[in-house]
PyMOL commands that place a pseudoatom at each C-alpha (Angstrom):
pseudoatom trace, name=CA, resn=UNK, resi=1, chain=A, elem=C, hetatm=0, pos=[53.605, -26.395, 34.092]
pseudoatom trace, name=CA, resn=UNK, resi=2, chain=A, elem=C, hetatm=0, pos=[52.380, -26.209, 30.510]
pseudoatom trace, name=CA, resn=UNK, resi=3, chain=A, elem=C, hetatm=0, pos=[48.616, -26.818, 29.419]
pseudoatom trace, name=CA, resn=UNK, resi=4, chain=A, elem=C, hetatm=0, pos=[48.622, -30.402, 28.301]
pseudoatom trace, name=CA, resn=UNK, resi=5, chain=A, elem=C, hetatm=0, pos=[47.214, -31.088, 24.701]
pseudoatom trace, name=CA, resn=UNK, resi=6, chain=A, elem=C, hetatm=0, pos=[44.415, -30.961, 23.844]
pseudoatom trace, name=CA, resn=UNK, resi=7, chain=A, elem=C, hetatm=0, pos=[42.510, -33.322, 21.885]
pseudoatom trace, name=CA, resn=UNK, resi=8, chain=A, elem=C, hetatm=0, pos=[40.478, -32.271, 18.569]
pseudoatom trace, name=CA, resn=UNK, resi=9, chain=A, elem=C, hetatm=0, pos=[37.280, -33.134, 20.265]
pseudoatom trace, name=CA, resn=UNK, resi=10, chain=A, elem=C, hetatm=0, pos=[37.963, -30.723, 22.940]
pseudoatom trace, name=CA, resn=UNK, resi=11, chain=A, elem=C, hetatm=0, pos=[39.027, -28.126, 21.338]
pseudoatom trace, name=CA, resn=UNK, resi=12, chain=A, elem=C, hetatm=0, pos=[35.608, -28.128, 19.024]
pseudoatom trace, name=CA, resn=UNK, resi=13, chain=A, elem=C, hetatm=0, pos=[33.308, -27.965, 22.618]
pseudoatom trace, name=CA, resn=UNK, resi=14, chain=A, elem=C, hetatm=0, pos=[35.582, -24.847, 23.401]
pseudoatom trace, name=CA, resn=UNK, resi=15, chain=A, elem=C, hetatm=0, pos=[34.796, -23.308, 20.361]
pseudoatom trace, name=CA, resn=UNK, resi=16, chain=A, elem=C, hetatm=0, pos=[31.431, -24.125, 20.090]
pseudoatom trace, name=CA, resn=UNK, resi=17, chain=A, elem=C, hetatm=0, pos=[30.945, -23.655, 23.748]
pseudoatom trace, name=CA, resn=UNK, resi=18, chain=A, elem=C, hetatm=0, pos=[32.498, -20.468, 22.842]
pseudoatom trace, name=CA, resn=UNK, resi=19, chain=A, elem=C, hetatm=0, pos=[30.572, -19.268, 20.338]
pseudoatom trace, name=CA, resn=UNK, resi=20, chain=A, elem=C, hetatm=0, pos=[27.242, -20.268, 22.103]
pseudoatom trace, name=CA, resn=UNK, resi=21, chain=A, elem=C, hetatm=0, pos=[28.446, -18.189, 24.485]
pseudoatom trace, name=CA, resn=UNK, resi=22, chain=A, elem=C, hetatm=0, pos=[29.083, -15.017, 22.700]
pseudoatom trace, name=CA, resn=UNK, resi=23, chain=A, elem=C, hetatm=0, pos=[25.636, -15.656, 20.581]
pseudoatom trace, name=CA, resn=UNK, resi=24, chain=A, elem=C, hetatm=0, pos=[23.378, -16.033, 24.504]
pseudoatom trace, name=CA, resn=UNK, resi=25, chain=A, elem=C, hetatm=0, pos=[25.148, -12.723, 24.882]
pseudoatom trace, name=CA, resn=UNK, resi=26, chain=A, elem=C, hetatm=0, pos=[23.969, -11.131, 21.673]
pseudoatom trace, name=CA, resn=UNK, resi=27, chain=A, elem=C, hetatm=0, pos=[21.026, -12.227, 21.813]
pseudoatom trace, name=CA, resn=UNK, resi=28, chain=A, elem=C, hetatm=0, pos=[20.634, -10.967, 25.745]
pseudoatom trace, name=CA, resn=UNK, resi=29, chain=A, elem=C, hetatm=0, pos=[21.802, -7.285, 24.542]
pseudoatom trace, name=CA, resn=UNK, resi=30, chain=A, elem=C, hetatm=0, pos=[19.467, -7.226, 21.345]
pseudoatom trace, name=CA, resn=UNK, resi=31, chain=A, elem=C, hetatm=0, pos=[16.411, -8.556, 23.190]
pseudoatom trace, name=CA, resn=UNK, resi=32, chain=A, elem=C, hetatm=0, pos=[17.212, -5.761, 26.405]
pseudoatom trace, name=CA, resn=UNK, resi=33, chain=A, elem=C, hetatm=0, pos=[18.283, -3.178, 23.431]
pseudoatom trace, name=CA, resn=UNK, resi=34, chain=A, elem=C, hetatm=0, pos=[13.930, -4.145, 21.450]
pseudoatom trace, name=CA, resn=UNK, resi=35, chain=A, elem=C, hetatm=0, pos=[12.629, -4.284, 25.383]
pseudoatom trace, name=CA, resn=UNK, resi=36, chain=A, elem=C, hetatm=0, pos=[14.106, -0.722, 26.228]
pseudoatom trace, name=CA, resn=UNK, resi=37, chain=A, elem=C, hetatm=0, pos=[12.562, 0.419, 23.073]
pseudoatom trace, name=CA, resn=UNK, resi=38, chain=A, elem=C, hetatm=0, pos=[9.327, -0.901, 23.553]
pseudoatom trace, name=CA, resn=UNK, resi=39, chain=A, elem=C, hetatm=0, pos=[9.114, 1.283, 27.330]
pseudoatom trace, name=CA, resn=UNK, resi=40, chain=A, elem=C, hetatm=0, pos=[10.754, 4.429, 25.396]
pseudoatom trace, name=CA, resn=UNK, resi=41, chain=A, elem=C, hetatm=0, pos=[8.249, 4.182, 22.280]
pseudoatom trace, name=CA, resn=UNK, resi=42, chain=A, elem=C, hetatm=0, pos=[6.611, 0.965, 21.571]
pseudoatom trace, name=CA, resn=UNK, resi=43, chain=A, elem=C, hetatm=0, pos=[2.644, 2.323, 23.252]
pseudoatom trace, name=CA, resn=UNK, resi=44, chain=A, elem=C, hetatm=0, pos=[3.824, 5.941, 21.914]
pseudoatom trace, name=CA, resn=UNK, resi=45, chain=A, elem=C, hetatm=0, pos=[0.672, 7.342, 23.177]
pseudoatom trace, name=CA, resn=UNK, resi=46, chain=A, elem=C, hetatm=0, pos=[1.752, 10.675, 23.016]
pseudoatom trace, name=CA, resn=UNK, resi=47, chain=A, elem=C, hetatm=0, pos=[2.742, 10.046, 19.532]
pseudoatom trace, name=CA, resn=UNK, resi=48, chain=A, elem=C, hetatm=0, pos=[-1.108, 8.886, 18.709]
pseudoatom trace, name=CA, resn=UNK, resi=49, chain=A, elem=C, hetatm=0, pos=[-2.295, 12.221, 20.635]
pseudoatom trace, name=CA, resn=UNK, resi=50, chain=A, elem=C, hetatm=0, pos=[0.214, 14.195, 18.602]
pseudoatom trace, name=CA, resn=UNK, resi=51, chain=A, elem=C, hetatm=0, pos=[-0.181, 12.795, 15.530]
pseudoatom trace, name=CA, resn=UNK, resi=52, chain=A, elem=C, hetatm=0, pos=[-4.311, 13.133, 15.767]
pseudoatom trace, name=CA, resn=UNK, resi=53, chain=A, elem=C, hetatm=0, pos=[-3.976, 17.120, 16.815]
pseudoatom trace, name=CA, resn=UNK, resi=54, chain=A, elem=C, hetatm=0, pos=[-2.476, 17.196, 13.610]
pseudoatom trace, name=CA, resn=UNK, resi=55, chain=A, elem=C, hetatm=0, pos=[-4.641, 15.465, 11.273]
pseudoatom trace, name=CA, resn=UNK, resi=56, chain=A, elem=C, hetatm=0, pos=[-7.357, 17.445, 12.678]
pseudoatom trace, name=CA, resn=UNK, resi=57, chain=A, elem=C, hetatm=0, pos=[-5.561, 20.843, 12.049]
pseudoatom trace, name=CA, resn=UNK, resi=58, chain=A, elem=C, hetatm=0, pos=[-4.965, 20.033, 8.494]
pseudoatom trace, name=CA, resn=UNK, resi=59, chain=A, elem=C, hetatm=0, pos=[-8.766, 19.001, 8.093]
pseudoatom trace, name=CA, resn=UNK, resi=60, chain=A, elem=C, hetatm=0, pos=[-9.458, 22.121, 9.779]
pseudoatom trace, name=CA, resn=UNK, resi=61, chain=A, elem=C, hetatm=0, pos=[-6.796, 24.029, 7.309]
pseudoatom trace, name=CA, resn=UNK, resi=62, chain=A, elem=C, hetatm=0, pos=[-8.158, 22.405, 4.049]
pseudoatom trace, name=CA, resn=UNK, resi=63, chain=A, elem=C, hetatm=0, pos=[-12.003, 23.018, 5.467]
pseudoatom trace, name=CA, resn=UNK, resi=64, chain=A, elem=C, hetatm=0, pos=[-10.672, 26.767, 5.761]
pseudoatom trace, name=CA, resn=UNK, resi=65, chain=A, elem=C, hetatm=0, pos=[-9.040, 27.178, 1.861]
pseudoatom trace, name=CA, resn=UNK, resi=66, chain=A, elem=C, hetatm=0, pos=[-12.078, 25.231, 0.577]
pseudoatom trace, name=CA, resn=UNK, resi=67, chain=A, elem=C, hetatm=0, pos=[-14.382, 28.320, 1.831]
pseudoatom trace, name=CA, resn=UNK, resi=68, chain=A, elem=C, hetatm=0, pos=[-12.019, 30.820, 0.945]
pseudoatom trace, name=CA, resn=UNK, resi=69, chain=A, elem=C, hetatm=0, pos=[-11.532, 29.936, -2.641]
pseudoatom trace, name=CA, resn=UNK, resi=70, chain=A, elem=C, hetatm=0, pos=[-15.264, 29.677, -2.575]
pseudoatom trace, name=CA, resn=UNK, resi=71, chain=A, elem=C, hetatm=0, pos=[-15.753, 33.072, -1.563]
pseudoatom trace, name=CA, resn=UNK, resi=72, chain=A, elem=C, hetatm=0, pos=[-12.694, 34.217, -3.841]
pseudoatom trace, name=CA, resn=UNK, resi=73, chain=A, elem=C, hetatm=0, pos=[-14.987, 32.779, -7.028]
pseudoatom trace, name=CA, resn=UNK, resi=74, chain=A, elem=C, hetatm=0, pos=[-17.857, 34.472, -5.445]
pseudoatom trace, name=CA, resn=UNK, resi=75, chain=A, elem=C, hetatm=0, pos=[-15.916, 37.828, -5.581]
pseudoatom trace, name=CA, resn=UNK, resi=76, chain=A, elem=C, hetatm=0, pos=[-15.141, 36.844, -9.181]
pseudoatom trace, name=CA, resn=UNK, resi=77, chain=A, elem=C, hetatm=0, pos=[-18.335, 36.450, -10.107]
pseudoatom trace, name=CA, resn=UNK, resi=78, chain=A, elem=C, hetatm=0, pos=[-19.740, 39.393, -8.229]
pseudoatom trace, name=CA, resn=UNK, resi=79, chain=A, elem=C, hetatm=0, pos=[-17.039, 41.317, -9.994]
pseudoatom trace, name=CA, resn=UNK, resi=80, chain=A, elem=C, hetatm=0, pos=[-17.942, 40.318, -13.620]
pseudoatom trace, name=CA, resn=UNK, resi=81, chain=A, elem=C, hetatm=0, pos=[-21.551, 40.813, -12.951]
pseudoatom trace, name=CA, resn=UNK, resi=82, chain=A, elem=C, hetatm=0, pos=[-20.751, 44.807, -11.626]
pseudoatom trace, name=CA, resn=UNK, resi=83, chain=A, elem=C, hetatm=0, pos=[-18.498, 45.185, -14.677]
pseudoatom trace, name=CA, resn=UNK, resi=84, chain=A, elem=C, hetatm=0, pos=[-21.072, 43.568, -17.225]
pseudoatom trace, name=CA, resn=UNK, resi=85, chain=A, elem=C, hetatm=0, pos=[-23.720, 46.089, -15.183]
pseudoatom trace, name=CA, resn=UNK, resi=86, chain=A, elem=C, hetatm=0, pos=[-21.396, 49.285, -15.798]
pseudoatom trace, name=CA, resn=UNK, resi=87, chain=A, elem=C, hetatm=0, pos=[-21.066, 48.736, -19.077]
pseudoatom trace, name=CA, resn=UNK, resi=88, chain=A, elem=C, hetatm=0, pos=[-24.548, 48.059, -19.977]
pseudoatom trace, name=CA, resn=UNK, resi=89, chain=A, elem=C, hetatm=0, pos=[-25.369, 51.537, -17.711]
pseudoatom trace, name=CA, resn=UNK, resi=90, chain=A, elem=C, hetatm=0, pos=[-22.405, 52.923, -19.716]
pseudoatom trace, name=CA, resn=UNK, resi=91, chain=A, elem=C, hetatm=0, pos=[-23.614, 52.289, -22.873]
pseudoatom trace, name=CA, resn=UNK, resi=92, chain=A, elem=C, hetatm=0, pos=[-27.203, 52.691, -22.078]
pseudoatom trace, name=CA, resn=UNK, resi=93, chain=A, elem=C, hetatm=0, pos=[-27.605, 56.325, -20.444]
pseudoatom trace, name=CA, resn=UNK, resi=94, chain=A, elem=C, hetatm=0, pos=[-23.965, 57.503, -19.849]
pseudoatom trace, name=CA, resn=UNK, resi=95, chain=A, elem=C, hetatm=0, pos=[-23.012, 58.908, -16.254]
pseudoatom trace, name=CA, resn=UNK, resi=96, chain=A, elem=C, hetatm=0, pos=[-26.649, 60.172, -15.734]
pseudoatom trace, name=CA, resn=UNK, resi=97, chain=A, elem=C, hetatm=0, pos=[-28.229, 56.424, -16.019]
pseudoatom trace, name=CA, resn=UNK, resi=98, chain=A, elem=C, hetatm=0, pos=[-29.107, 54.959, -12.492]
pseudoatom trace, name=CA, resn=UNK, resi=99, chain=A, elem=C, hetatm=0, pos=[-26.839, 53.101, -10.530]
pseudoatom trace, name=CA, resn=UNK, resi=100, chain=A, elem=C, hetatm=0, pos=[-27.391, 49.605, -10.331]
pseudoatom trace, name=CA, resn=UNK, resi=101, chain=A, elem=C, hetatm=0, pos=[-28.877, 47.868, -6.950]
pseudoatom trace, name=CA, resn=UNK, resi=102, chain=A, elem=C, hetatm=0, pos=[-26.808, 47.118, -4.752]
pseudoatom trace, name=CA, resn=UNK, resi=103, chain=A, elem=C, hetatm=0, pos=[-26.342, 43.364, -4.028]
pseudoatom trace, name=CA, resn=UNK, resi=104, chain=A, elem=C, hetatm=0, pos=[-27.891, 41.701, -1.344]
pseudoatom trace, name=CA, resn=UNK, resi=105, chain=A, elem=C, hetatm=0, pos=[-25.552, 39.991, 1.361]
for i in range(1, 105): cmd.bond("trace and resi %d" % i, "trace and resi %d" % (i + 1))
show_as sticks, trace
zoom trace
């Protein structure tokens, strides 16, 4: 018993039938693939949480270098002033001039 023939109308529903089919079945696995993403990540609260910690540590870390190279151009400038004071003692009375005061702080 052999498949009688088909016409050329038939065989075009098969294949779109067919390929209707396999595209409901594409679209089935990419739509569960996006939902199962969405449970896995899509709220991604933790991510927020995570993600906020860390802005806040590198505000924190930038507030931190901010006030150390402030204090470094303090030093600097405290330094200059002592060296500018030496000299000035140096030249003025040699090692028996008086010791400048000491900087308040």
């Amino acid at each position: 018993m052999s498949e009688p023939e088909k016409s050329a109308a038939d065989e075009l529903k098969e294949a779109v039938w067919e390929w209707t089919q396999r595209v409901v079945v594409a679209l089935v696995l990419f739509g569960g693939g996006i939902l199962a993403a969405w449970f896995m990540w899509g709220d991604a609260a933790q991510l927020r949480q995570t993600n906020k910690e860390l802005q806040d540590q590198v505000v924190d870390l930038k507030n931190q270098r901010e006030t150390l190279n402030t204090r470094i151009a303090r030093e600097a400038r405290d330094k200059e002033v002592c060296i500018r004071d030496l000299r000035e003692a140096k030249k003025a009375g040699g090692p028996a001039a008086a010791p400048a005061p000491a900087p308040e702080g």
